[in-house]
C-alpha positions in Angstrom: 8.1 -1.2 -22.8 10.8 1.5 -22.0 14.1 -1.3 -21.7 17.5 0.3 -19.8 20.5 -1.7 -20.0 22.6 -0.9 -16.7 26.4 -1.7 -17.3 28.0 -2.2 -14.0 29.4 1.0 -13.0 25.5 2.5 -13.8 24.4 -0.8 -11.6 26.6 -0.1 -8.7 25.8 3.8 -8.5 22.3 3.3 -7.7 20.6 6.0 -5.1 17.2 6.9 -4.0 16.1 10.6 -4.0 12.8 12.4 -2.9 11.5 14.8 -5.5 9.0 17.3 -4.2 8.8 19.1 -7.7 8.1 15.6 -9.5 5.6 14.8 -6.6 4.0 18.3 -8.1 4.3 17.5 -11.7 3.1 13.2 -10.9 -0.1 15.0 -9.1 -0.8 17.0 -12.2 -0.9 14.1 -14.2 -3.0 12.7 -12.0 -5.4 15.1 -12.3 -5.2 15.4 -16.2 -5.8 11.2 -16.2 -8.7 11.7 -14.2 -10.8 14.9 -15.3 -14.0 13.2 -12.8 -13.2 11.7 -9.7 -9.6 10.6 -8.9 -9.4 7.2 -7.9 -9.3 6.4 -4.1 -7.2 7.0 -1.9 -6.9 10.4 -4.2 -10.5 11.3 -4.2 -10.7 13.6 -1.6 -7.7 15.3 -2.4 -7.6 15.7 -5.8 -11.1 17.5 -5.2 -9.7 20.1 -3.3 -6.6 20.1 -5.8 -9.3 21.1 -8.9 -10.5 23.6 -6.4 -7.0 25.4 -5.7 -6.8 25.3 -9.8 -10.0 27.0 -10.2 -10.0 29.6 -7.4 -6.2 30.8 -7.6 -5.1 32.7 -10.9 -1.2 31.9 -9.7 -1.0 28.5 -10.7 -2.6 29.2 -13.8 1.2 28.7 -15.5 0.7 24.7 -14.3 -2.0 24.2 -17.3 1.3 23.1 -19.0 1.1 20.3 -17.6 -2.5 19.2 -19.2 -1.7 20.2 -22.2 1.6 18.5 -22.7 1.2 15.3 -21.9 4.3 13.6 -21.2 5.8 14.0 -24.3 8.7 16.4 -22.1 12.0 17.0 -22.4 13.4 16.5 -18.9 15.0 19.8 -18.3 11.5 20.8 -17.3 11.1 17.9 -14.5 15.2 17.9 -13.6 16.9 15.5 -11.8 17.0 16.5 -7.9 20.3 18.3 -7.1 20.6 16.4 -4.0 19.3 13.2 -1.9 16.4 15.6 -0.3 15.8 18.6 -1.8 13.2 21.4 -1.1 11.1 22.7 -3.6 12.8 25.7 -3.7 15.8 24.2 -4.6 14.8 22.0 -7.3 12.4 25.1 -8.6 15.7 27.5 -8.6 17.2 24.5 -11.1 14.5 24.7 -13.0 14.1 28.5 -13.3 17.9 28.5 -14.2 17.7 26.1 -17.4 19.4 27.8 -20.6 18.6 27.4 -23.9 21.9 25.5 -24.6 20.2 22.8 -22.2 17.1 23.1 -23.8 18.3 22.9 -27.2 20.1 20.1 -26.5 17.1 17.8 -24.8 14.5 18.8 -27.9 16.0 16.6 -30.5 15.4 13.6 -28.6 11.5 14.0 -28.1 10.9 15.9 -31.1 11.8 15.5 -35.1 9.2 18.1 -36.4 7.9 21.4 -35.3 7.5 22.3 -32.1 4.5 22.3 -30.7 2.6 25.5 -29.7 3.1 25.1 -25.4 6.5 24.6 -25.9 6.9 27.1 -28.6 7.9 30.1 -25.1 10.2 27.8 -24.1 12.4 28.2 -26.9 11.8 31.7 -27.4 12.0 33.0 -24.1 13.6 30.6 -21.9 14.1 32.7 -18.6 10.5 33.9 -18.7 9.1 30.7 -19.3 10.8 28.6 -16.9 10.5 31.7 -14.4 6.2 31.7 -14.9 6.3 28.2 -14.8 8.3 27.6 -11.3 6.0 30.2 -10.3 3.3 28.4 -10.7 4.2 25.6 -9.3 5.6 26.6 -6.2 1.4 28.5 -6.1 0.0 25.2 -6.5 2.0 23.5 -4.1 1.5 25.8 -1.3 -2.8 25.4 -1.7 -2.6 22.1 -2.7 0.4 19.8 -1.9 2.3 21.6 0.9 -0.5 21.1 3.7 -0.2 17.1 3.2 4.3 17.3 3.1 4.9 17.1 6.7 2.7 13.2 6.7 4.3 12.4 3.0 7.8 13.5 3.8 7.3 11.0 6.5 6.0 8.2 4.5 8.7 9.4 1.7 11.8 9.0 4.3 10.6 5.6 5.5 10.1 4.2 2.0 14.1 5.5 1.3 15.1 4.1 5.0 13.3 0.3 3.8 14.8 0.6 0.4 18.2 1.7 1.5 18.5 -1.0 3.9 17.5 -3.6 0.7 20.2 -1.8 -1.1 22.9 -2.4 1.2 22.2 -5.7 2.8 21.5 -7.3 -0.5 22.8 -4.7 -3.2 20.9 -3.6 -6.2 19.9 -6.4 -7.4 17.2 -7.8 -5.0 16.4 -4.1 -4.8 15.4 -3.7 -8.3 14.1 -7.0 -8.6 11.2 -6.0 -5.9 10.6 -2.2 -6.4 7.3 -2.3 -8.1 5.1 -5.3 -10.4 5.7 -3.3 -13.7 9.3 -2.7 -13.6 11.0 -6.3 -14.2 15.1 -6.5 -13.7 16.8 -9.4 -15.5 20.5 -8.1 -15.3 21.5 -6.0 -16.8 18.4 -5.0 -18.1 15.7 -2.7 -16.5 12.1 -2.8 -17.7 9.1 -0.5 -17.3 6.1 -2.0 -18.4 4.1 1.1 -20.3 3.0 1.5 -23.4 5.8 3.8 -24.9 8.5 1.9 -26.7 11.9 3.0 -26.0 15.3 1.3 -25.4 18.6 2.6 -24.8 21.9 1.5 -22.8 23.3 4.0 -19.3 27.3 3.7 -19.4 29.2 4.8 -16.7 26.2 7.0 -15.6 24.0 6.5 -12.3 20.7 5.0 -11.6 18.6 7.2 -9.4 15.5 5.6 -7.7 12.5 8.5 -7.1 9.7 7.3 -5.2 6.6 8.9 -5.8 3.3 9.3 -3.6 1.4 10.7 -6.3 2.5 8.3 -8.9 -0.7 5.7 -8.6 1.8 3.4 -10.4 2.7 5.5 -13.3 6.4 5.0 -14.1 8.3 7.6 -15.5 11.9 7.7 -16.5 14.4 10.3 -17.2 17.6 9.8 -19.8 18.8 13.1 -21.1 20.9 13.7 -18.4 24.6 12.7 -19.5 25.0 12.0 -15.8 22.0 10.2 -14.6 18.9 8.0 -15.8 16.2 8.3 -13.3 13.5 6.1 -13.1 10.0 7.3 -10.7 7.9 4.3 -8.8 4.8 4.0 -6.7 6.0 4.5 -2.9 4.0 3.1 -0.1 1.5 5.4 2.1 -0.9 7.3 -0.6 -3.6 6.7 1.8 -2.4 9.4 4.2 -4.0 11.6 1.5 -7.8 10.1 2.8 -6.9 12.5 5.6 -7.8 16.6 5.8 -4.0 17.7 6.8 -3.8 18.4 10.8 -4.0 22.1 11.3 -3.2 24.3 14.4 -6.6 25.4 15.2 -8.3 22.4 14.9 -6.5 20.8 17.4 -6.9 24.0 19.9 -10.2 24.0 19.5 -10.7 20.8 21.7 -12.0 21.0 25.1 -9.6 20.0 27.4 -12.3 19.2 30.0 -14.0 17.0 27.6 -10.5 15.5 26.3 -9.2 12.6 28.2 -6.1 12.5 26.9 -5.2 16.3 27.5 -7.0 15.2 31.3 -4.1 12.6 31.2 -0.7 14.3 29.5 -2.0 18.0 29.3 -2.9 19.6 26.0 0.4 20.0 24.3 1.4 16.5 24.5 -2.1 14.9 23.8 -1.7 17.2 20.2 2.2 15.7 19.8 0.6 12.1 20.4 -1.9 12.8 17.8 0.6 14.4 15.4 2.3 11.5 15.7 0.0 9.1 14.1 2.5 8.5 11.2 6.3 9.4 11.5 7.6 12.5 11.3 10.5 15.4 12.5 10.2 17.8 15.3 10.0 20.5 12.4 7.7 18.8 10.7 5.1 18.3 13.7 6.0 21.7 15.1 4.6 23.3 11.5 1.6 20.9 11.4 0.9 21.8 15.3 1.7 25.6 15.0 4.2 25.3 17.6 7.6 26.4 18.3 9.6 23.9 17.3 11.6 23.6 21.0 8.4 23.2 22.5 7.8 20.2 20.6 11.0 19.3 21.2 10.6 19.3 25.2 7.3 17.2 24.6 8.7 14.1 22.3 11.6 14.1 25.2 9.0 13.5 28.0 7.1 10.9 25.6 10.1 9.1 24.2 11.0 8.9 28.8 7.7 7.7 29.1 8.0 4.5 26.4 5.3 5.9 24.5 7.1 7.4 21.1 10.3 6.3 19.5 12.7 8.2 17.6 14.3 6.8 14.9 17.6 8.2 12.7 17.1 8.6 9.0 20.3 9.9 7.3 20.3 13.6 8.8 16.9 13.2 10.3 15.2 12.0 12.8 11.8 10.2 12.9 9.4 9.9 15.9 6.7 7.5 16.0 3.9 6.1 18.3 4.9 3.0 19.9 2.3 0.6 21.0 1.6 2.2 24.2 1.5 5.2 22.5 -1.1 4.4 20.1 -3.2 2.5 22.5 -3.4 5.7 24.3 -4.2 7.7 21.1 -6.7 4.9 20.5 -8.1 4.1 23.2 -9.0 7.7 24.7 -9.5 9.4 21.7 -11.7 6.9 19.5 -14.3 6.3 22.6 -14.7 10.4 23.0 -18.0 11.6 24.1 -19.8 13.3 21.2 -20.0 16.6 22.5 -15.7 16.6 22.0 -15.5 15.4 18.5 -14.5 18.4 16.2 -15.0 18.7 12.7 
């Protein structure tokens, strides 16, 4: 059991973040948990994960990972530096970790020698840290970045739900239902695993990090003098079941043969099927391989027509099928003739 004991400025400074660099690291671990087959809904993709790690030499730095453990201080998965970072923010925090930091964070996971994978760290910080964000930011490109546009989707409605809980009914009902192995009797937090740890968070902040990739691992991070952060399973892992949408697939369809493009054109028969879990203009328009006014112009004329809604996250804004929208989808793309199905 790892126990935190929240005093009630820590309590009342509770946020959520997305993480794409500790989605990267959490799919790792995955992997490393699982040398067969991955467990479903990660089957599928963790095959074509092993294969990016086998055929590209670049991410060769991420072996750290499986050879580690999770016995890590957390300067090498930091905290996010904001609510919604990109990868290449949190990987330029990474890359710019001192040794002061380092130094500081080793006593806490480690009384003895180091051991050897941790040994460059220490002795070449900058070059270290500077191979290792490289190869991450290789392996999620191949293997994590074609499936972002779906799970920053799922990600933002799983901070919109919780956010909601956290303001209607404050952090205590949030806590008490974020996940069956993390129990909150105030003011204690507790993460069912097998490590034992306990310490107390004064006058910090809680930081909630809801992971896709987490297949209810729970991880939680304390060396921060600012922050304890603490990782949970978010809904929607089962997008990963699906082969991520790509430009050409889509074009490839025979518009003679597709009754939806027959009914709303091409362009907007491919936003429609984008659409099949929420998402941004931006997001759609790199999954389509369209500009991202076009797209624009087409969620206007669907959103008129009733069929997709828009909804405000924070800065963003989500569109999604509504029920017309998905009978449509359903209803004319399900019952194609077999000479118009694509692989």
């Amino acid at each position: 059991m790892i126990r935190i004991e929240l005093d009630e400025p820590t309590l009342s400074r509770t946020r959520i973040a997305i993480s794409p660099l500790w989605e990267t690291v959490c799919s790792l671990y995955l992997l490393g948990r699982n040398p067969g087959d991955a467990p479903w809904p990660y089957t599928d993709w963790a095959r074509r994960a092993r294969a990016v790690l086998a055929d590209n030499p670049a991410t060769a730095p991420v072996q750290f990972f499986f050879d580690c453990g999770s016995r890590l201080p957390d300067c090498l998965t930091p905290i996010p530096p904001s609510a919604c970072p990109t990868l290449q923010e949190e990987l330029a925090v990474l890359r710019g970790t001192s040794s002061e930091v380092l130094e500081a964070q080793l006593p806490n996971h480690f009384t003895g020698p180091l051991p050897p994978w941790l040994q460059p760290f220490r002795n070449d910080p900058a070059g270290a840290f500077g191979r290792l964000a490289d190869g991450i930011e290789a392996y999620w490109s191949a293997a994590i970045s074609p499936y972002w546009p779906a799970m920053r989707a799922a990600l933002d409605e799983e901070v919109l739900h919780r956010a909601r809980a956290l303001a209607a009914d404050g952090p205590d009902a949030l806590l008490a239902d974020l996940h069956e192995r993390v129990r909150w009797q105030r003011p204690v937090l507790t993460l069912v695993k097998s490590l034992e740890q306990s310490f107390t968070a004064v006058d910090q902040r809680l930081l909630l990090i809801p992971l896709i990739f987490s297949r209810g691992a729970l991880t939680c991070s304390s060396d921060d003098p600012e922050v304890v952060a603490v990782s949970y399973q978010a809904r929607g892992a089962v997008l990963l079941t699906d082969r991520p949408t790509t430009a050409p697939a889509l074009a490839d369809q025979d518009t003679e043969t597709d009754r939806l493009a027959i009914l709303v054109g091409r362009g907007r028969a491919n936003v429609l099927r984008g659409l099949s879990r929420p998402t941004t203009t931006a997001g759609l328009a790199a999954a389509l391989g369209l500009a991202p006014s076009t797209v624009s112009e087409h969620l206007a004329a669907l959103h008129a027509a009733g069929v997709v809604h828009r909804r405000r996250v924070g800065r963003r804004v989500l569109y999604g099928l509504e029920p017309a929208g998905l009978a449509l989808v359903s209803l004319l793309v399900s019952d194609q003739p077999e000479t118009a199905t694509t692989a």
